[in-house]
C-alpha positions, 0 to 999 in steps of 0.5 A: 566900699573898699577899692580893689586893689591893684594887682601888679607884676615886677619884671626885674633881673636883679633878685634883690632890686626885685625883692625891694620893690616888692616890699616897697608896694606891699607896704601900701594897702591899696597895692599888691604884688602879684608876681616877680619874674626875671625873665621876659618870656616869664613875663608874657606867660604871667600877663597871659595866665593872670587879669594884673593892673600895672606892669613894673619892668626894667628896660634891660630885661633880657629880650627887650632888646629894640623893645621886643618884649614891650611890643610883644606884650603889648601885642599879645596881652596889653597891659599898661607899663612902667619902664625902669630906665638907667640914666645912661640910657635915657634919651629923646629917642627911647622916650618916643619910641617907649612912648609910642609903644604904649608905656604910661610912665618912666622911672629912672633907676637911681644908680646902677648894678645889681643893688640899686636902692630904690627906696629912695624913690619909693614914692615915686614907685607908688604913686605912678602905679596908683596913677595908672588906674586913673588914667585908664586912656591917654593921648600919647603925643601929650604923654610924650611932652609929659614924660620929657619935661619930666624926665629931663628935667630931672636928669640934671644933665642935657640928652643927646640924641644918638647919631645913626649909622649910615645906611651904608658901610665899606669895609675894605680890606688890604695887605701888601701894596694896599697902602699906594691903593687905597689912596688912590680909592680915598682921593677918587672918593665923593665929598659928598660920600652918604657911607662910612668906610672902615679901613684894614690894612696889615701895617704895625701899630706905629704906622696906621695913625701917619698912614690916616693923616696921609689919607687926610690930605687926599680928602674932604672927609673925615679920616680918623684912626679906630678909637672905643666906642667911636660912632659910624657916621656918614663921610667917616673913614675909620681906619683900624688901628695896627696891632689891634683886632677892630670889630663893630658894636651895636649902641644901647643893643641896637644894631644898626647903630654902631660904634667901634670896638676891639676884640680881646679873643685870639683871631687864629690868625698872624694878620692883625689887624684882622680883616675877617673879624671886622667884615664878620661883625659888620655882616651881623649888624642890621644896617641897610646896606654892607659893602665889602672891598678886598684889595691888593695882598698877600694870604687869604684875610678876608675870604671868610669876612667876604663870604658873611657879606655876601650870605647876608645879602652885601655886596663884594668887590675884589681888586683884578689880578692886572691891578694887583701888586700881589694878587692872593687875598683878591684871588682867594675872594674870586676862586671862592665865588664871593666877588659880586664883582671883579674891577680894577682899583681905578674903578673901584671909588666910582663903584662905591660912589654909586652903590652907596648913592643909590643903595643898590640891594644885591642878592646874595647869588649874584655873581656877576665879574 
């Protein structure tokens, strides 16, 4: 008696990677593809309409990001997947996470863009999709330990997992007179400090590296002026190098994993580099808990960055007017109703001790000065 043949779905974005691994499995008799998608929510609607055996989906598929599209398939309509994983993406985490999931096996992509050859891995391709139908059920502690021996092994290159970002991230903002008071917000820091503090102050390109060693002598943590793709980790400060718009990025689209980055668009404003932009897109990551400090300065950098923080739910400080050696950008901050609170700079380190201590969650209506 002739086996039914298995019916499999291929979800991939690129037309000719999809087209190749269509005549890579109808080549073989016993397996047959039955629909090719490009898009994730194509994909649930094909899985939903139609009884298919195998699943052959490419990580970067739009919507997938966090593994939305495997969860939601697996949620609504489950079927067994094969994971299409570049080698720049592999690591511990995805393996587990996939794995958790309910993913059956790991391909990794032999090369990247949009031609990928994989007919140098046809024989891989057929013989995980055979392999799903005979193992209907399997333990998924024990097919993690499979798919790491297997996979890292044949990565040829060791897997490092990726360092989360603090739960917590200051961004503080200054300008004129901002130099002489982040120092003193700097050397009043906890050695112990559980956050990543972002520094902006308007100062130009040949001055912002001398003015993160200067810092370093006042401090225990880590100082460093921005560089690409630089992680956000606990006890770093990262000072925004001049000339230079520094934003946040998420890593392997996850974010609340961030790193740094520059933005190549124009700001629309004469202050660079911008505070405004920075607060902007840290407000938009996910991280658990967003600080916002504006300092002493002349202008109002920093009004728009305080009022993403404080609509998502983060927490505002502006410098008092008493403190101030130019009280513009703080006072913009406090007339606009962003502050969560109005402190002397002395008080400020103490603050973001505490509040990076405890984690403190402030509602986006308090308001209290």
């Amino acid at each position: 008696m002739q086996t039914e043949q298995i019916k499999v779905v291929i979800a991939v974005q690129s037309g000719y990677s999809r087209l190749m691994l269509e005549d890579i499995i109808n080549t073989e008799a016993d397996i047959q593809t039955k629909a090719l998608v490009a898009e994730g929510s194509v994909l649930l609607q094909v899985l939903r309409d139609q009884k298919l055996d195998v699943a052959l989906v490419d990580n970067d598929l739009p919507l997938n990001k966090g593994f939305l599209l495997l969860k939601q398939t697996f949620s609504e309509v489950p079927t067994p997947i094969i994971l299409l994983v570049s080698r720049q993406m592999l690591s511990l985490e995805l393996v587990k996470q996939a794995t958790e999931l309910g993913v059956y096996a790991i391909i990794l992509k032999p090369g990247q863009g949009q031609y990928i050859n994989y007919r140098g891995i046809a024989t891989e391709v057929v013989s995980k999709v055979r392999a799903v139908r005979q193992t209907l059920h399997w333990d998924t502690k024990a097919r993690l330990v499979q798919l790491q021996h297997e996979l890292f092994a044949k990565s040829q290159f060791p897997i490092r997992r990726q360092q989360a970002t603090a739960d917590t991230v200051v961004v503080i903002g200054a300008s004129t007179g901002g130099t002489q008071a982040l120092e003193i917000i700097v050397k009043a820091l906890s050695p112990a400090l559980r956050a990543s503090i972002l520094i902006v102050v308007h100062l130009p390109k040949s001055f912002t590296k001398t003015f993160a060693a200067r810092l370093q002598e006042l401090t225990p943590l880590k100082v460093v002026e921005g560089r690409e793709g630089q992680m956000l980790k606990r006890g770093v400060i990262i000072v925004a190098p001049g000339g230079k718009d520094m934003v946040v990025l998420p890593v392997m689209g996850d974010t609340s994993n961030l790193k740094i980055g520059f933005s190549n668009e124009p700001s629309g404003s004469f202050d660079q580099p911008n505070i405004d932009l920075l607060m902007q897109t840290v407000a938009h990551s996910s991280v658990k808990q967003v600080i916002g400090i504006i300092l002493t300065g002349m202008g109002k950098d920093g009004t728009e960055g305080a009022g993403y923080i404080k609509r998502r739910g983060g927490f505002v400080i502006a410098q008092n007017q008493e403190t101030c050696l130019i009280f513009g950008m703080a006072k913009s901050v406090i007339d606009s109703g962003f502050a969560s609170k109005v402190l002397p700079l002395s008080a400020i380190p103490h603050y973001i001790n505490r509040l990076a201590e405890q984690q403190i969650s402030v509602s986006a209506t308090d308001t209290t000065v």
